[in-house]
GUSE-212321 format. One record per residue (C-alpha): residue number from 1; x, y, z; chain. Coordinates in steps of 0.05 Angstrom, whole numbers, plus 5000, padded with zeros to 4 digits. Layout:
BEGIN
   k   c1   c2   c3 c
 NUM    X    Y    Z A
...
END
This chain:
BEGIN
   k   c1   c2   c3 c
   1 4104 9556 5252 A
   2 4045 9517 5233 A
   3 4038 9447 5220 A
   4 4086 9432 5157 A
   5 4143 9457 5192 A
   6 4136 9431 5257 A
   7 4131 9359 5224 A
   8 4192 9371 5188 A
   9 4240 9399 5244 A
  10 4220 9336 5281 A
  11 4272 9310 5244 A
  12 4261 9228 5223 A
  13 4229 9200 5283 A
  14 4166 9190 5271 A
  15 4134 9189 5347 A
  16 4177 9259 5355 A
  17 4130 9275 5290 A
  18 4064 9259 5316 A
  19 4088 9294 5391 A
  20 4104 9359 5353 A
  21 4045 9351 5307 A
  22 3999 9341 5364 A
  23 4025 9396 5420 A
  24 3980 9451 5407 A
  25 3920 9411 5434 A
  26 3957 9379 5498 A
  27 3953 9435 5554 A
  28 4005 9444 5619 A
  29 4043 9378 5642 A
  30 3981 9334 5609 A
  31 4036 9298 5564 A
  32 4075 9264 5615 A
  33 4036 9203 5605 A
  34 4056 9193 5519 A
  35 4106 9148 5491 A
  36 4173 9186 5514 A
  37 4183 9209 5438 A
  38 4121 9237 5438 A
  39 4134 9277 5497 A
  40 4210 9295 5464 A
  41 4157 9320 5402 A
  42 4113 9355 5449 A
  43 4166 9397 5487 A
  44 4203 9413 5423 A
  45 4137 9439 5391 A
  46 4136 9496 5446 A
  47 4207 9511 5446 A
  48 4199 9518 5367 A
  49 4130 9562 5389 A
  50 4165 9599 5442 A
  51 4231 9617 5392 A
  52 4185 9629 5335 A
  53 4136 9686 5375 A
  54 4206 9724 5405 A
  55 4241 9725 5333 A
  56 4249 9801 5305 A
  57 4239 9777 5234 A
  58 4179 9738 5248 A
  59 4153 9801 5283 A
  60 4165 9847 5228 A
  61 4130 9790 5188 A
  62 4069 9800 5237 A
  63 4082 9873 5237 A
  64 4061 9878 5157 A
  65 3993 9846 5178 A
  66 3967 9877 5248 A
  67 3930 9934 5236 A
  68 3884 9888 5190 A
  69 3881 9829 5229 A
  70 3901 9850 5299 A
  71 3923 9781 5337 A
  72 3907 9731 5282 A
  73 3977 9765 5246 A
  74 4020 9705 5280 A
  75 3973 9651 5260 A
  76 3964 9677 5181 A
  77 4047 9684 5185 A
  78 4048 9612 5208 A
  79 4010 9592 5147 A
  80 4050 9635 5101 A
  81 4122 9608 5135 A
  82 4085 9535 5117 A
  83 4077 9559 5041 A
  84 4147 9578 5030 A
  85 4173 9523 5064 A
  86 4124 9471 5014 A
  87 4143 9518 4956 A
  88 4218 9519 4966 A
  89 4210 9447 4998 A
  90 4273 9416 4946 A
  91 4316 9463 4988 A
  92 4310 9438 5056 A
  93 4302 9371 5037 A
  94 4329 9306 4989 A
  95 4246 9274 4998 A
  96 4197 9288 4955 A
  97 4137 9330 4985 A
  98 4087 9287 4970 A
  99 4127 9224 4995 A
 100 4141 9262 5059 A
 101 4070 9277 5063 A
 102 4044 9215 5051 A
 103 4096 9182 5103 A
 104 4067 9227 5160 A
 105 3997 9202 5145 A
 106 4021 9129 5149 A
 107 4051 9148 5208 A
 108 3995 9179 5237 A
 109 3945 9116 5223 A
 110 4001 9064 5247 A
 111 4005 9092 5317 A
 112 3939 9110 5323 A
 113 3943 9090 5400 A
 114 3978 9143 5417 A
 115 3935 9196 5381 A
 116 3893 9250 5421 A
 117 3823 9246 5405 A
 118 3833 9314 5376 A
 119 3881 9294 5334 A
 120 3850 9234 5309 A
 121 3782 9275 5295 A
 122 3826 9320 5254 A
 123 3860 9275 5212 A
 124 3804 9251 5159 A
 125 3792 9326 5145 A
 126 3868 9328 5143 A
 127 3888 9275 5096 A
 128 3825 9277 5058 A
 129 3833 9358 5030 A
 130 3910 9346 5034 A
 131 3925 9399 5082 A
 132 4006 9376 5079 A
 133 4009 9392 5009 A
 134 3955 9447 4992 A
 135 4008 9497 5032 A
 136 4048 9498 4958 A
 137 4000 9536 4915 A
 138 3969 9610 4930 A
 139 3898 9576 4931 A
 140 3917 9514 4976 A
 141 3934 9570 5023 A
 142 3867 9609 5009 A
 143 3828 9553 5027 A
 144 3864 9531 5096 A
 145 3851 9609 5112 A
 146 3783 9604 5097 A
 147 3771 9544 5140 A
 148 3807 9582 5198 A
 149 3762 9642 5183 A
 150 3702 9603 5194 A
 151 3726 9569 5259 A
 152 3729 9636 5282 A
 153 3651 9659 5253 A
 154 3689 9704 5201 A
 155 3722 9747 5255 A
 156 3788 9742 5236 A
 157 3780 9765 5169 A
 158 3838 9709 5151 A
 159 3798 9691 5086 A
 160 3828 9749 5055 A
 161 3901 9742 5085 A
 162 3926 9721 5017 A
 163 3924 9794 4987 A
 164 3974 9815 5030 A
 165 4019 9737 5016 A
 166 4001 9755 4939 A
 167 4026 9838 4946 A
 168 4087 9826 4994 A
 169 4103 9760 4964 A
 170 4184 9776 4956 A
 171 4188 9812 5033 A
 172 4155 9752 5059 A
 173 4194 9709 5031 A
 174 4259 9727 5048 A
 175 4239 9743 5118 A
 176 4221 9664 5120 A
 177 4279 9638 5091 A
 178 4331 9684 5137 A
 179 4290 9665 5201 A
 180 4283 9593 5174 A
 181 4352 9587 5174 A
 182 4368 9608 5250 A
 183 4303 9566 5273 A
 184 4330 9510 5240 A
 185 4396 9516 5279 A
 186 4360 9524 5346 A
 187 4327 9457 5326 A
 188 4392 9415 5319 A
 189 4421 9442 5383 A
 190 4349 9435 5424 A
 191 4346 9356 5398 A
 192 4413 9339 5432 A
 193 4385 9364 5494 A
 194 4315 9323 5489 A
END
């Protein structure tokens, strides 16, 4: 899952937010000096990463995109699990995108002092160009996958990842929303044991 999801399995805690938000960048045991929440956040981001990566029907997601784009296929079906989630967000959720999205950037500024300096080089690209909310349209998703591409010198070919999201729109879909479903129910029951 990429960064949309993780934020919202969190659940409403908003250091548990930042922890998740922030994982990919802290390596080994290097978090067992944040904020207890932010650890919870940290640990639950790679049991999400860990359930995610094992799932059949994110692997027959992955499946549909290897022979083109070898091992980026898990990171472009992150992005395109992140779209459907922002497209179909009035399903899993009472709050308004935008309001969500907007929340997590106050967040992020109010406890600054517990950012990474990754995170908080990130976050002026990420708030400015709206990454949050770009995941709801066909081009917001072009445009994160072209800034991917480029981190990777136009390797990965994942500028052009949004034929196959455009072609296979339906398959993709409905492979999201079945293995959103179970991921969401390993989420409740891995919270009660943070």
């Amino acid at each position: 899952m990429n960064f949309l999801a993780h934020i919202y399995l969190s659940g409403d805690n908003d250091l548990i937010k930042i922890g998740n938000f922030m994982a990919d960048g802290i390596r080994g045991k290097h978090f067992e000096n944040f904020d207890p929440d932010i650890q919870k956040g940290i640990i639950l981001h790679r049991a999400i990463d860990t359930f995610t990566d094992a799932h059949p029907i994110f692997r027959k997601s992955t499946k549909r995109l290897h022979e083109k784009y070898h091992h980026y296929a898990g990171v472009i079906v992150d992005i395109y699990y992140d779209h459907f989630l922002a497209k179909n967000w009035s399903s899993y959720s009472d709050e308004n995108l935008a309001d969500f999205v907007d929340h997590f950037y106050e967040s992020l500024h109010a406890n600054k002092e517990f950012l990474t300096e990754r995170t908080k080089g990130l976050m002026p690209y990420m708030i400015n160009q709206n990454w949050l909310l770009s995941y709801q349209s066909i081009p917001g998703i072009r445009k994160i996958l072209t800034q991917m591409d480029h981190r990777t010198k136009n390797q990965s070919k994942m500028q052009f990842a949004t034929e196959e999201l455009i072609n296979y729109n339906s398959e993709f879909e409905q492979e999201f929303t079945d293995f959103f479903e179970e991921l969401q129910m390993y989420v409740q029951e891995r919270l009660t044991t943070l």
